[in-house]
C-alpha positions as CSV (number, residue, x, y, z in Angstrom):
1,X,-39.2,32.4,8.4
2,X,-37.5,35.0,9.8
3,X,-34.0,36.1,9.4
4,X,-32.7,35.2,12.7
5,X,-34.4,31.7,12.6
6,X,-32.9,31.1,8.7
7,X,-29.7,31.6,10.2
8,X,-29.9,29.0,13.1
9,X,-30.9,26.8,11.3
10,X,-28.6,27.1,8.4
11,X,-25.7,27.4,11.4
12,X,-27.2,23.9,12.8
13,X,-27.4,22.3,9.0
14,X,-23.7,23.4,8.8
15,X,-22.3,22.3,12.5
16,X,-24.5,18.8,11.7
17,X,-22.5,18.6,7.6
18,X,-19.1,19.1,9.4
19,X,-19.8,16.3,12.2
20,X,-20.8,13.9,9.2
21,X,-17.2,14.2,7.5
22,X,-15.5,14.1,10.4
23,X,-17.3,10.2,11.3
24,X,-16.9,9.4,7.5
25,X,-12.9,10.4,7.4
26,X,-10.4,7.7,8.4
27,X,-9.3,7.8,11.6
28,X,-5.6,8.1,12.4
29,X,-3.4,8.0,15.9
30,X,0.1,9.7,15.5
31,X,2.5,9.6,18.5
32,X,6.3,10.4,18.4
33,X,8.2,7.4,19.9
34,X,11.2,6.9,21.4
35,X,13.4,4.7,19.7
36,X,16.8,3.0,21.2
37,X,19.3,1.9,18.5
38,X,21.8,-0.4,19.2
39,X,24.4,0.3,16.5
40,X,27.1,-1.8,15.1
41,X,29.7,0.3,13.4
42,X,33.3,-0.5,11.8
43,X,34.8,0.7,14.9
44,X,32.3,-0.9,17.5
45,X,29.0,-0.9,19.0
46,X,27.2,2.2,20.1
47,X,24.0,3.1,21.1
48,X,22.0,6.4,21.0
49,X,18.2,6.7,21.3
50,X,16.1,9.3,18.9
51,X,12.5,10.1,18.8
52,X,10.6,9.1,16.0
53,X,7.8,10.1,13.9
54,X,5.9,8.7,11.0
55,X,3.4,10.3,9.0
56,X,1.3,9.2,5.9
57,X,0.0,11.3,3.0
58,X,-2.2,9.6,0.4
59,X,-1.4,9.5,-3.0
60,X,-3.1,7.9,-5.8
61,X,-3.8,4.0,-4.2
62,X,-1.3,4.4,-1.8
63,X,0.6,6.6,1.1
64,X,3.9,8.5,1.1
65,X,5.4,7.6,4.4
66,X,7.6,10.1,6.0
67,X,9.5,9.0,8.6
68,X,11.8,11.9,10.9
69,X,14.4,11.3,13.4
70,X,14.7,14.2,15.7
71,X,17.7,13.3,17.0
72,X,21.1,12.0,15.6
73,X,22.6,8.5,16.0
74,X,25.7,6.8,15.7
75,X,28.8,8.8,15.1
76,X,32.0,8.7,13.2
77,X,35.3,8.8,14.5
78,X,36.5,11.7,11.6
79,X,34.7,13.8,9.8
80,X,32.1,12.8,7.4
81,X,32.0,15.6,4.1
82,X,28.7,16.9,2.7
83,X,26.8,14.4,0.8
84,X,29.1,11.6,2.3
85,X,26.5,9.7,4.5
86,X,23.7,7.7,3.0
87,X,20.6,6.7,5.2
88,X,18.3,4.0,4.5
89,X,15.6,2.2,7.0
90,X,13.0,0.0,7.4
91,X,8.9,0.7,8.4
92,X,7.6,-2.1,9.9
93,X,3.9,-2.7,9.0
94,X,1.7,-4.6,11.2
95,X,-1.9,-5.2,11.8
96,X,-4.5,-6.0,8.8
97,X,-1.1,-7.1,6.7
98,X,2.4,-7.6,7.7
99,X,4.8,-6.1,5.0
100,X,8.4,-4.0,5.2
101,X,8.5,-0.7,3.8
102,X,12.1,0.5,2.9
103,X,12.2,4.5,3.1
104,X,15.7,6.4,2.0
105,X,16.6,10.0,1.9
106,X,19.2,12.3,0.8
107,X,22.5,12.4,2.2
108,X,24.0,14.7,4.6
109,X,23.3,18.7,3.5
110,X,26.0,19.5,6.0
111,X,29.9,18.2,6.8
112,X,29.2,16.2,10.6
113,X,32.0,16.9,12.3
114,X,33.6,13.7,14.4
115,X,32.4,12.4,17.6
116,X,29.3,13.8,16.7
117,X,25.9,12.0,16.7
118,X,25.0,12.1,13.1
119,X,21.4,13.8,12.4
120,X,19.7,11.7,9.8
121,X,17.5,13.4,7.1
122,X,13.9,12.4,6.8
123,X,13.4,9.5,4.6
124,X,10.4,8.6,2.9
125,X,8.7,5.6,0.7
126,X,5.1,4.7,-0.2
127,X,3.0,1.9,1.4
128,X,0.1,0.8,-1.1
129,X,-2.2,-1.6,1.0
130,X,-2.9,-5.0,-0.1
131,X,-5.6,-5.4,2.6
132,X,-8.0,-3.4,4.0
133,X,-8.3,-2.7,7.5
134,X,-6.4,-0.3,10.7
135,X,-2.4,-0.6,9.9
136,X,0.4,0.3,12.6
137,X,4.0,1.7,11.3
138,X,7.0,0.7,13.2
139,X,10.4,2.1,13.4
140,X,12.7,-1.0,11.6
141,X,16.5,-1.3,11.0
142,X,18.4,2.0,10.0
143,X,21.6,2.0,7.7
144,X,24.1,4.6,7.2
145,X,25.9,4.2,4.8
146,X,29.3,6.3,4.6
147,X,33.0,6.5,3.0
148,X,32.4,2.9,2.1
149,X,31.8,1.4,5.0
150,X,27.9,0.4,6.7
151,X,26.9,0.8,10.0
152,X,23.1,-0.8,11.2
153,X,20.8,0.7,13.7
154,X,18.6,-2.6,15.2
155,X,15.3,-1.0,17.7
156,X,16.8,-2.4,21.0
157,X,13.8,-1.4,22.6
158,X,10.8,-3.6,21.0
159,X,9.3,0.4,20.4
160,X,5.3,0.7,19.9
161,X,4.1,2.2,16.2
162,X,4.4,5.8,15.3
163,X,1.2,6.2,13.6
164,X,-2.0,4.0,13.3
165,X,-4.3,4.4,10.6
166,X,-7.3,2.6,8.7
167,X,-6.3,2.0,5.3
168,X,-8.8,0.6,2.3
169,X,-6.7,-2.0,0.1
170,X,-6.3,-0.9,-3.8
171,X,-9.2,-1.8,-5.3
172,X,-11.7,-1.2,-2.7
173,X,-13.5,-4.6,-1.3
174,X,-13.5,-6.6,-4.1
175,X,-9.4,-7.0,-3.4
176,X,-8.7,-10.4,-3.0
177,X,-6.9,-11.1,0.2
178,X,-3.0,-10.4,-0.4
179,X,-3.4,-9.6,-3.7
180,X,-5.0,-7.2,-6.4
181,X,-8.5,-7.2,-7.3
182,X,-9.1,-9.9,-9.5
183,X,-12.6,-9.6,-11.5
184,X,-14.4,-12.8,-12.6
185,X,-14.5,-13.3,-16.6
186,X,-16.2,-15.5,-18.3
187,X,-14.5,-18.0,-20.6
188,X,-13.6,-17.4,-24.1
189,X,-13.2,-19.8,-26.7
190,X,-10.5,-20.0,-29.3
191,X,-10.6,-20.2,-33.1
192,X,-10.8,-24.1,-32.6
193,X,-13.6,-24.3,-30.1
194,X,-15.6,-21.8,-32.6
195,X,-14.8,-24.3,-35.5
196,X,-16.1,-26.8,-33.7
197,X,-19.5,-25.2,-32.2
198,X,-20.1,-24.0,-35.9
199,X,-19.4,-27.4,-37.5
200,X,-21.7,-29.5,-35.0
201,X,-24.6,-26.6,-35.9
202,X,-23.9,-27.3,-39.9
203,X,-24.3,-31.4,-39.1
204,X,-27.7,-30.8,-37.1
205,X,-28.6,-28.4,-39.6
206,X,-28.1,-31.0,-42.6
207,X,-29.7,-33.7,-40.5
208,X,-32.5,-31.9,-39.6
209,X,-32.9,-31.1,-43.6
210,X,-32.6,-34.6,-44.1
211,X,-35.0,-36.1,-42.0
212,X,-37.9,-33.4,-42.9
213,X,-37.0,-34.8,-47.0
214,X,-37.6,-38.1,-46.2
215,X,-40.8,-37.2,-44.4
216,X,-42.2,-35.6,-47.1
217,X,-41.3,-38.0,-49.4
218,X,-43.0,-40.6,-47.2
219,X,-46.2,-38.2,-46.7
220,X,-46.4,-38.2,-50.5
221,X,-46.1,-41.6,-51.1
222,X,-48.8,-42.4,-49.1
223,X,-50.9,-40.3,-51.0
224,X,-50.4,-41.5,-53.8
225,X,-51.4,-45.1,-53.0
């Protein structure tokens, strides 16, 4: 073969490896959403909409979710010092299973000066499937949490999932459905059951002994006569 020809063809086997792991990996849809908060804080409601995204990095069973606001929401009427403001929300999981996935992140690296709409840090949680199958994540309830007091961010907008993805439950297809994989065994017996099983062999052993004596000692018997 020539060297021109060994190179096509080693170019085509190549080309044909890379479409094969591209069918074989999972397959994923990302899309930022817009997401409308209605917000009821101590001093009133407000509302402020942010784009969301939602990615998903597997780990071990399961999948770090990452979810990023890229713009701020709410604000406070005075200044809220560094490290002052605590967010927490809510991934909504729908699809082959319907769970919540709660997601925090650090507090504010920055004072947020007042009036201003307050830029939430990325927070993040892991999702370990239960069931296999293509999962959607769904911007749920925000809280902020800050100089004692709570304010709650409810989706007033009924907004579509960030990211869809096909997910394989822990455990592979012999989960059971809802649950962990759960093996068959077979049953054991206790100390009891094996007293009993060995003292039911002794009996029939000592019967069996017994009946094969008086045998014999019929058989001879009749010889004898």
């Amino acid at each position: 073969m020539s060297d021109r020809k060994r190179s096509t063809a080693l170019a085509l086997a190549s080309a044909l490896a890379g479409s094969a792991v591209l069918l074989a990996a999972p397959t994923a849809h990302a899309a930022v959403v817009d997401v409308a908060y209605d917000c009821k804080t101590p001093i009133g409601d407000k509302s402020a909409v942010s784009p969301i995204d939602i990615k998903a990095v597997k780990e071990g069973d399961g999948y770090k979710l990452t979810m990023s606001f890229q713009k701020g929401v709410s604000s406070s009427p005075i200044e809220l010092g560094k490290g002052a403001m605590s967010p927490g929300a809510v991934i909504v999981v729908g699809g082959a299973e319907k769970v919540s996935v709660p997601v925090s992140g650090p507090s504010n690296p920055e004072a947020v000066p007042p009036d201003t709409p307050i830029k939430i840090t990325d927070l993040s949680g892991t999702y370990t499937p239960r069931k296999s199958g293509k999962v959607t994540f769904t911007a749920g309830v925000l809280t902020i949490k800050a100089m004692g007091t709570t304010t709650t961010c409810t989706p007033g907008n009924n907004p579509g999932p960030s990211l869809e993805l096909d997910v394989t439950a822990a455990g592979g297809a012999g989960a059971q459905p809802g649950g962990d994989a759960q093996p068959d065994t077979l049953p054991q017996t206790g100390p009891t059951d094996s007293a009993l099983a060995l003292g039911t062999l002794g009996g029939t052993v000592m019967l069996t002994g017994a009946a094969g004596v008086l045998w014999l000692t019929r058989r001879g018997r009749r010889a004898r006569s």
